[in-house]
C-alpha positions in Angstrom: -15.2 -30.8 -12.9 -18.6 -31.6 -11.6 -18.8 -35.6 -10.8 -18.0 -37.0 -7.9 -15.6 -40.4 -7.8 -12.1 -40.7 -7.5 -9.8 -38.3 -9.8 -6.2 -38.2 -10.5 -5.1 -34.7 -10.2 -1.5 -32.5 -10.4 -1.4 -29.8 -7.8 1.4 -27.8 -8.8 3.5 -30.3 -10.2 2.9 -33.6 -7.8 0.4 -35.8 -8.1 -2.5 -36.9 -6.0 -5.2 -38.7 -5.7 -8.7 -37.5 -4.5 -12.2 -38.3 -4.2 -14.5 -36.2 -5.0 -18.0 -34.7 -3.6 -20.5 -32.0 -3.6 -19.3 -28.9 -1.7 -22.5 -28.8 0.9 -20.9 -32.0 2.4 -17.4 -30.8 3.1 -17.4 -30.3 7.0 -19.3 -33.6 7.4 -17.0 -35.9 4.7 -13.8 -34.2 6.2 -14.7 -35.1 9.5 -15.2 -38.8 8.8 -12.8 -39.0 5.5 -9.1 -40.5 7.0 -7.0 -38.2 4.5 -3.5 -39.7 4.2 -0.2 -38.8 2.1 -0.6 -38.1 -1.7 -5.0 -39.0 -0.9 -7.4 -36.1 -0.1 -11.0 -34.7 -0.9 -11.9 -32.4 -3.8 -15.0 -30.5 -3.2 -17.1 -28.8 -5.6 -19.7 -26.3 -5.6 -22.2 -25.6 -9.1 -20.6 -22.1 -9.2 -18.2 -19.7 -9.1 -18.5 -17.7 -5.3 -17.9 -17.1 -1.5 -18.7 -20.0 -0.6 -19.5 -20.6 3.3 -16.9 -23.7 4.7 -16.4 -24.0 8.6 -12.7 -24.2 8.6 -12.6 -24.6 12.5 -15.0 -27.5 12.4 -12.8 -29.3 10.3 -9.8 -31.8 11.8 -6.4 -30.3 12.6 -4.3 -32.7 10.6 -5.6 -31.5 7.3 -5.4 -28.2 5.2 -8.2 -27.0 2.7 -7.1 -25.1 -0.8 -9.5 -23.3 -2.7 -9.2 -23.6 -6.6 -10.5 -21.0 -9.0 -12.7 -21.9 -11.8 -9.8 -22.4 -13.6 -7.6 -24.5 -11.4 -5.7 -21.8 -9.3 -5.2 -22.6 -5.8 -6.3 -19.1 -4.5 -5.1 -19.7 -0.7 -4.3 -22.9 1.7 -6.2 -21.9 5.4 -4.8 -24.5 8.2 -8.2 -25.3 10.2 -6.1 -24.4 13.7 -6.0 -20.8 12.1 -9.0 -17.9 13.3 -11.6 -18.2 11.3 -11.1 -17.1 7.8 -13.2 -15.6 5.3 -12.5 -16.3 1.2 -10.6 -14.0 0.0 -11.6 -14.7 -3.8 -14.5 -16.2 -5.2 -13.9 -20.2 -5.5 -15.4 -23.5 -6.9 -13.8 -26.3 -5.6 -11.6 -26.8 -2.4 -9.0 -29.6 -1.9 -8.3 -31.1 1.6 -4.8 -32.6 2.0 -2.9 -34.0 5.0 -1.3 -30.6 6.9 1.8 -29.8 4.9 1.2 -31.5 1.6 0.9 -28.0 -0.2 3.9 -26.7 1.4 6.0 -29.8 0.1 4.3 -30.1 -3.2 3.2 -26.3 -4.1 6.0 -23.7 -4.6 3.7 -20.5 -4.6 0.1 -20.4 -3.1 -0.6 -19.3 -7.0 0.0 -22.9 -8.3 -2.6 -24.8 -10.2 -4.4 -28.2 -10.0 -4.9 -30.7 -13.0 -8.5 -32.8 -12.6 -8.2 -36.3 -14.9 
């Protein structure tokens, strides 16, 4: 998935809808972007890596996923946590309203759908 615009997507098993940008903008289109229920931000970056993202710059009402190349969600960081580093190599992260991927994703190894 590399065009911006608003996607459908399944995150494991539940729908959502997202909108969808370049991964260099995530702090400053998080910041301003009002995510609500079931409507978040997919980010995406050209390749596959550790990508930088300041999680404690971003608001506390949301939680950021990041997806594997192949749609894995690789781990959920809650932006109230210490700062985090990636554990894997990712590239695309989904922002959703705090506790959407503990409703709607049974294990932290669930995958994500892109229309």
């Amino acid at each position: 998935m590399k065009r911006t615009g608003v996607h459908e997507v399944i995150i494991g098993g539940a729908p959502a809808r997202v909108v969808a940008y370049p991964g260099h903008l995530l702090v400053e289109v998080a910041l301003s972007y009002d995510v609500n229920e079931d409507h978040g931000v997919l980010f995406f970056w050209p390749s596959v890596g550790y990508h930088f993202i300041d999680i404690a710059a971003l608001p506390p009402q949301i939680e950021i996923a990041l997806i594997s190349n192949d749609g894995k969600l690789l781990e959920v960081h809650d932006p109230t946590e210490e700062p985090v580093a990636p554990s894997y190599p990712f590239v695309s992260a989904v922002v959703m309203r705090r506790g959407w991927f503990d409703r709607n994703c049974t294990s932290v190894r669930c995958s994500m759908n892109v229309d």
